[in-house]
C-alpha positions as CSV (number, residue, x, y, z in Angstrom):
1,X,-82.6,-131.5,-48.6
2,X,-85.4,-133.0,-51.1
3,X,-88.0,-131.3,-49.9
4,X,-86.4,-127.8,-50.5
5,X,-86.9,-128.8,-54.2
6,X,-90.6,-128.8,-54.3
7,X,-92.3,-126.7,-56.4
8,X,-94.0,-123.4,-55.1
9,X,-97.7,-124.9,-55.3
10,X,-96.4,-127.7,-52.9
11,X,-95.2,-125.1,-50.9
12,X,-98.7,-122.8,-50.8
13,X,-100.5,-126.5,-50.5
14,X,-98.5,-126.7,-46.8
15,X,-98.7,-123.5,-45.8
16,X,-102.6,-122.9,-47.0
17,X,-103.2,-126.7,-44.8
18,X,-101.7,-124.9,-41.7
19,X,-103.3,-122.1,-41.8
20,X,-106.8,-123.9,-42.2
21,X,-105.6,-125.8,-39.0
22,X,-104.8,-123.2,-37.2
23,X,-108.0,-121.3,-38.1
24,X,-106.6,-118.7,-40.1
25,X,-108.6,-119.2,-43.1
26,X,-111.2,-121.7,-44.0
27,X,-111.3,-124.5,-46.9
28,X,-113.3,-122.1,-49.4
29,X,-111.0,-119.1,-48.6
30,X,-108.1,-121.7,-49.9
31,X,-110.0,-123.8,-52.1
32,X,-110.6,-120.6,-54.1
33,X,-107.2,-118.5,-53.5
34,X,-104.9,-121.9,-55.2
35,X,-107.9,-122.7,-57.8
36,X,-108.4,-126.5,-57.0
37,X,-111.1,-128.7,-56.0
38,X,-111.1,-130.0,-52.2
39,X,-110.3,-133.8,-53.6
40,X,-107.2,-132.5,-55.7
41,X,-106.4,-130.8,-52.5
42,X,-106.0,-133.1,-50.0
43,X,-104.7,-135.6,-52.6
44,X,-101.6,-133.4,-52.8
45,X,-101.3,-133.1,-49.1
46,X,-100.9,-137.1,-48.9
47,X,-98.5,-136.6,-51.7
48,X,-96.5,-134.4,-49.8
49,X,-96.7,-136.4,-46.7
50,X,-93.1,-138.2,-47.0
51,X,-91.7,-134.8,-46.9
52,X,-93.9,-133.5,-44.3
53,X,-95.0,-135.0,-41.2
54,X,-98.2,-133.4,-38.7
55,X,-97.2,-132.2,-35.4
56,X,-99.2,-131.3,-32.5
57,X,-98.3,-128.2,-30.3
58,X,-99.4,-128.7,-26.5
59,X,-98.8,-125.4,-24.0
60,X,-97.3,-127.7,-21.5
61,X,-97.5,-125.3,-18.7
62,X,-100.8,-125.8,-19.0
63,X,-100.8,-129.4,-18.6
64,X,-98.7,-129.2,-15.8
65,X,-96.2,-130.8,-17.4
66,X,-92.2,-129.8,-17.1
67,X,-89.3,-130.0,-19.9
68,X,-85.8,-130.8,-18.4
69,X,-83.0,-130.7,-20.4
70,X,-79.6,-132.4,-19.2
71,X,-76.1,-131.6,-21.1
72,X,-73.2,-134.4,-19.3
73,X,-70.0,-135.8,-20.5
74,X,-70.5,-138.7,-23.1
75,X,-69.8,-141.2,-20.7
76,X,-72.6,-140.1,-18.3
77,X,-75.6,-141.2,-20.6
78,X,-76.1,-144.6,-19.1
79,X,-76.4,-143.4,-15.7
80,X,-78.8,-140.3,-16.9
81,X,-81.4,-142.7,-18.4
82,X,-83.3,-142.7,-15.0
83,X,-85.5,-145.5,-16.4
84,X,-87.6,-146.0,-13.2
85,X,-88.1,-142.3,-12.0
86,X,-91.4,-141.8,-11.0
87,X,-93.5,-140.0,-13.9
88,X,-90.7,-139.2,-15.9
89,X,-90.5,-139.8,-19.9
90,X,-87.0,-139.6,-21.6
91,X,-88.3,-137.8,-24.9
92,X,-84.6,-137.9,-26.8
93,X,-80.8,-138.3,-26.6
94,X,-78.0,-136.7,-28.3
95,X,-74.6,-137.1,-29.0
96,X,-72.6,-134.1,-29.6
97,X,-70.1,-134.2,-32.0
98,X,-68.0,-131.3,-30.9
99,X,-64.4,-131.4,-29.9
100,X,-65.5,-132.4,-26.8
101,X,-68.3,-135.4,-26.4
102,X,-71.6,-135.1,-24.4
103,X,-74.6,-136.1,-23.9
104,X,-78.0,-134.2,-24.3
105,X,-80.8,-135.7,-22.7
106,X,-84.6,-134.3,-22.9
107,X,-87.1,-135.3,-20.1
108,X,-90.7,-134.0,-19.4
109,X,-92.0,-134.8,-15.8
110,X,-95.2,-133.2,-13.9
111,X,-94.0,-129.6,-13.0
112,X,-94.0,-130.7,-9.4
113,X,-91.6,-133.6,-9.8
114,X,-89.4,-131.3,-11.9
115,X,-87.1,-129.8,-9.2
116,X,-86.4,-133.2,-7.7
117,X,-85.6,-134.7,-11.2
118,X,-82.7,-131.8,-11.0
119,X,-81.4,-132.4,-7.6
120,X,-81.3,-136.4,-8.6
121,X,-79.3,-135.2,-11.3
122,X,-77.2,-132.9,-8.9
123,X,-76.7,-135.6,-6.8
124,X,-75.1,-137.5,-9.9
125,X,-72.5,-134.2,-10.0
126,X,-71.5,-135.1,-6.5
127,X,-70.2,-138.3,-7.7
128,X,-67.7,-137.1,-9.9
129,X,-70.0,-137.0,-13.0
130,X,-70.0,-133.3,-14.9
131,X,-74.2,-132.5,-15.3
132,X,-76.0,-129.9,-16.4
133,X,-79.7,-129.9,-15.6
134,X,-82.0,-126.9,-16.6
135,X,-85.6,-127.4,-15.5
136,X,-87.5,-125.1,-18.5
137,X,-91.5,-123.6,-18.1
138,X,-92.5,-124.5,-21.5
139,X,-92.0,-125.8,-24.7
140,X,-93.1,-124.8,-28.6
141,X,-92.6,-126.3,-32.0
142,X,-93.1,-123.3,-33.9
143,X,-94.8,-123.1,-37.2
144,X,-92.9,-122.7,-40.3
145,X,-94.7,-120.6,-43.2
146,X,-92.7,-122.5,-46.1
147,X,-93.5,-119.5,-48.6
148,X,-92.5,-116.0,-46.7
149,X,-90.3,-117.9,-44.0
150,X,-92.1,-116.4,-41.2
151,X,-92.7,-118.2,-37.9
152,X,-96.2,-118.2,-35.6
153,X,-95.8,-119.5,-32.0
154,X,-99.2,-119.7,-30.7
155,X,-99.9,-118.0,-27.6
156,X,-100.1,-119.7,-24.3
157,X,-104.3,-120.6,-23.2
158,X,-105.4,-120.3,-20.4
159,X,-106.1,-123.6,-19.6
160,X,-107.5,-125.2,-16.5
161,X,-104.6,-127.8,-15.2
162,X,-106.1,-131.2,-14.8
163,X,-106.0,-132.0,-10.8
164,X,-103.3,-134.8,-11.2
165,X,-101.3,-136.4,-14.3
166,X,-101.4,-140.0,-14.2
167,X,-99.2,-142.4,-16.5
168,X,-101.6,-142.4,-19.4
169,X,-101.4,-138.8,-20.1
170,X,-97.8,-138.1,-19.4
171,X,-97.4,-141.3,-22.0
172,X,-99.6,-139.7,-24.5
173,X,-97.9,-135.9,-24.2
174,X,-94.4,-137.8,-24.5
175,X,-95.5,-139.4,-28.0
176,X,-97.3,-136.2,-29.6
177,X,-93.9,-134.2,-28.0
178,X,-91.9,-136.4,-30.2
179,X,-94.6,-136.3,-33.5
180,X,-96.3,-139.5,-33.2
181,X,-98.9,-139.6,-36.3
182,X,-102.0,-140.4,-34.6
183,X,-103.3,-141.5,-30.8
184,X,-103.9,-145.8,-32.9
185,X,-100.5,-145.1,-33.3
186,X,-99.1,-144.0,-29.6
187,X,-102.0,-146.8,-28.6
188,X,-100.1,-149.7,-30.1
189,X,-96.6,-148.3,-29.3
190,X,-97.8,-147.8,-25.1
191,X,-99.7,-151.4,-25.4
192,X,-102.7,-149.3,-23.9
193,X,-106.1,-149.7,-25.1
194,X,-107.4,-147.7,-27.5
195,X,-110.4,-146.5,-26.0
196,X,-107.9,-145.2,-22.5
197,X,-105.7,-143.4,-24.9
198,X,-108.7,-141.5,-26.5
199,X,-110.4,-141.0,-23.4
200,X,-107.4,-139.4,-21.6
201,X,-106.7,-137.4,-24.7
202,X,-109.9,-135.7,-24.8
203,X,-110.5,-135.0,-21.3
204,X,-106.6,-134.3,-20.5
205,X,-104.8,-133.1,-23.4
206,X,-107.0,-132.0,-26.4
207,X,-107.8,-128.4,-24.5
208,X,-104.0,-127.5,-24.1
209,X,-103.7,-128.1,-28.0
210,X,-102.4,-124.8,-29.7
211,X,-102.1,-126.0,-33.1
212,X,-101.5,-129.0,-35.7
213,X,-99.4,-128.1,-38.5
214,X,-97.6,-130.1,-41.1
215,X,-93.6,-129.5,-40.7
216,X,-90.5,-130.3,-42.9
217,X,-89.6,-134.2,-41.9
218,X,-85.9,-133.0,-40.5
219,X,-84.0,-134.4,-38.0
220,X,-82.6,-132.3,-34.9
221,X,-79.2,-131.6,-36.1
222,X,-77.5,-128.6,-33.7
223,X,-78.8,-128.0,-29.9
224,X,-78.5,-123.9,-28.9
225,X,-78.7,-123.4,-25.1
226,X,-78.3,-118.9,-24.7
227,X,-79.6,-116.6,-22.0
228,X,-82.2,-114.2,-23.8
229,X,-80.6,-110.9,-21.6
230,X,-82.7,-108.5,-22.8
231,X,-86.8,-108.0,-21.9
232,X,-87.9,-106.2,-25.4
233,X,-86.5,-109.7,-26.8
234,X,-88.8,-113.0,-26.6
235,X,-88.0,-116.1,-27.5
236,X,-90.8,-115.6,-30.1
237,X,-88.0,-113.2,-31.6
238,X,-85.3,-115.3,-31.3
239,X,-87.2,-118.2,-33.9
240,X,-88.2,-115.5,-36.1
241,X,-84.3,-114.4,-36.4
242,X,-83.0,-117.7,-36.9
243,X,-86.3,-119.2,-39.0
244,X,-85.1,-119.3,-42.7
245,X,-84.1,-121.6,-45.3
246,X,-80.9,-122.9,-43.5
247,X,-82.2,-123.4,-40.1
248,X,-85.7,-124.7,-38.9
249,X,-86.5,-124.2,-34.7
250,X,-87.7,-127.6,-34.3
251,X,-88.6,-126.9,-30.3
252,X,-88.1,-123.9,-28.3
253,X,-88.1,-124.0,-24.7
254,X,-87.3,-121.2,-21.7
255,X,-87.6,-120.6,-18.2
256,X,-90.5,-118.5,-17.3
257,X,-88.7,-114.8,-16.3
258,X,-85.7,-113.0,-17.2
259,X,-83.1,-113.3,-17.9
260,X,-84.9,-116.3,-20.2
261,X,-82.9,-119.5,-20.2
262,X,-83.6,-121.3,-23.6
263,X,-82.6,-124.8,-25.5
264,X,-83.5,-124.8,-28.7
265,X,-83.4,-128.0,-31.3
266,X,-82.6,-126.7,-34.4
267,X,-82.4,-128.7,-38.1
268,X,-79.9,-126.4,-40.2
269,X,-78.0,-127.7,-43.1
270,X,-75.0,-124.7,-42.6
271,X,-74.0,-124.2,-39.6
272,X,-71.8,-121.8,-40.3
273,X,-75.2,-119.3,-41.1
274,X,-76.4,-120.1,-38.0
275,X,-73.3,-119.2,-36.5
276,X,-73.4,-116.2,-38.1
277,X,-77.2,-115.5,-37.1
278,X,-76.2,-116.0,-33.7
279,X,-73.4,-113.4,-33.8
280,X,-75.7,-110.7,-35.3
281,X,-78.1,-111.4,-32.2
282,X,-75.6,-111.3,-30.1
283,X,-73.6,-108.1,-31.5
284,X,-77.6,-106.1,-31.0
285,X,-77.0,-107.6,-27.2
286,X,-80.0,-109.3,-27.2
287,X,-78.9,-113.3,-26.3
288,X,-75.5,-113.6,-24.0
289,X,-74.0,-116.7,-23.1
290,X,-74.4,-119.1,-26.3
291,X,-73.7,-122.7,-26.2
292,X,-74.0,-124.7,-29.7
293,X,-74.1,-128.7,-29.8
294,X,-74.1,-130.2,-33.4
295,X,-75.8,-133.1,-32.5
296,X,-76.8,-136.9,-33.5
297,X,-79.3,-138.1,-32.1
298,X,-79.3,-141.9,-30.4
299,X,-83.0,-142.5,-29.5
């Protein structure tokens, strides 16, 4: 891709703006470790900004908030959209590209409504359709460090839940889940005014932030669903394995206790290395059960 082609300093620019975001440093500690002026600083970060978009990462457990994932047969994806489901967002759709077709559906609901989003989706595999729904406890975009490669998943707060999610905020966690820019931005998409979107942010949202980062602009490309079998191995551990130059963890989610249940969305541009990442995990018995979906996505 292009922006593997940037120069190192474009690299340190990204990885020294995370890392003031995430509170790891402050602006003199970078200012004076890359040797430029705060204005020739941020001018290169909105230089940088077709290559890299900012994300926002939100512990959703603590919002109360549920990721679904749904894996069906191709021809089940019009029936799966669930359009009118009570406080449920459809946040992305995949088509796999395998030798088989299916569709990959992602979903956040309230944590409450999760379990009956699955049985509506069970009730679907009475009729004849083939579903797979996995109701998940949380969900991360890691960080990417672009120079050394490693990754930093925040860890979870410990954030009060607000007493009940309404519309507004389940709209708003939707849009920052799939990287709007800014809340003008999810404002205008929603129609909702812009003082209700910044109001529910602030007194909803903002506290179950982890981090803001910039990221590489890739697309979801391959979707891994594996069982993490073994407890000294975290999902945290599973990124860092596959995080490297041919395959970015986009979004890692799992079930809350062992054995872990994960989906991950991965950009890679060989799959064949991840295939061969996967095997190595496998071989040291740590993931069991893997399921790989290259993957285009349709919304």
């Amino acid at each position: 891709m292009e922006w593997l082609e940037l120069s190192d300093e474009d690299y340190k620019i990204i990885d020294s703006y995370n890392e003031l975001s995430m509170g790891l440093k402050n602006i003199a500690e970078i200012l004076g470790e890359l040797r430029i002026s705060r204005t020739s600083f941020y001018r290169k970060l909105r230089n940088l900004s077709k290559y890299f978009r900012k994300v926002v990462d939100i512990d959703l457990n603590a919002i109360g908030v549920s990721p679904i994932y749904v894996i069906a047969e191709a021809k089940a994806y019009k029936y799966l959209k669930l359009d009118n489901y009570p406080m449920t967002r459809l946040i992305d759709s995949y088509l796999s590209i395998c030798n088989e077709s299916y569709s990959i559906l992602s979903y956040i609901t309230t944590a409450k409504r999760g379990e009956h989003l699955v049985e509506s989706f069970e009730e679907k595999a009475g009729n004849g359709i083939a579903v797979e729904a996995i109701q998940l406890a949380n969900c991360i975009k890691p960080i990417v460090f672009l120079n050394s490669w490693s990754v930093l998943i925040p860890s979870s707060l410990s954030a009060e839940k607000p007493s009940e999610l309404d519309q507004y905020d389940l709209a708003i966690v939707a849009h920052l889940i799939r990287e709007a820019s800014s809340l003008s931005t999810i404002a205008l998409r929603e129609s909702m005014p812009l003082s209700t979107t910044y109001y529910h942010y602030w007194a909803h949202i903002k506290s179950c932030v982890r981090a803001k980062a910039m990221v590489p602009r890739t697309k979801t490309n391959v979707i891994i669903e594996a069982l993490i079998t073994n407890k000294d191995y975290s999902i945290n551990d599973l990124v860092k394995d596959l995080a490297s130059r041919e395959a970015i963890v986009k979004k890692a989610c799992s079930t809350a206790h062992h054995p872990l249940e994960v989906v991950l969305e991965i950009w890679t541009n060989s799959v064949d290395r991840l295939i061969a990442s996967l095997i190595k995990i496998s071989n040291r018995r740590a993931i069991s059960g893997v399921k790989l979906y290259p993957v285009l996505q349709i919304k």
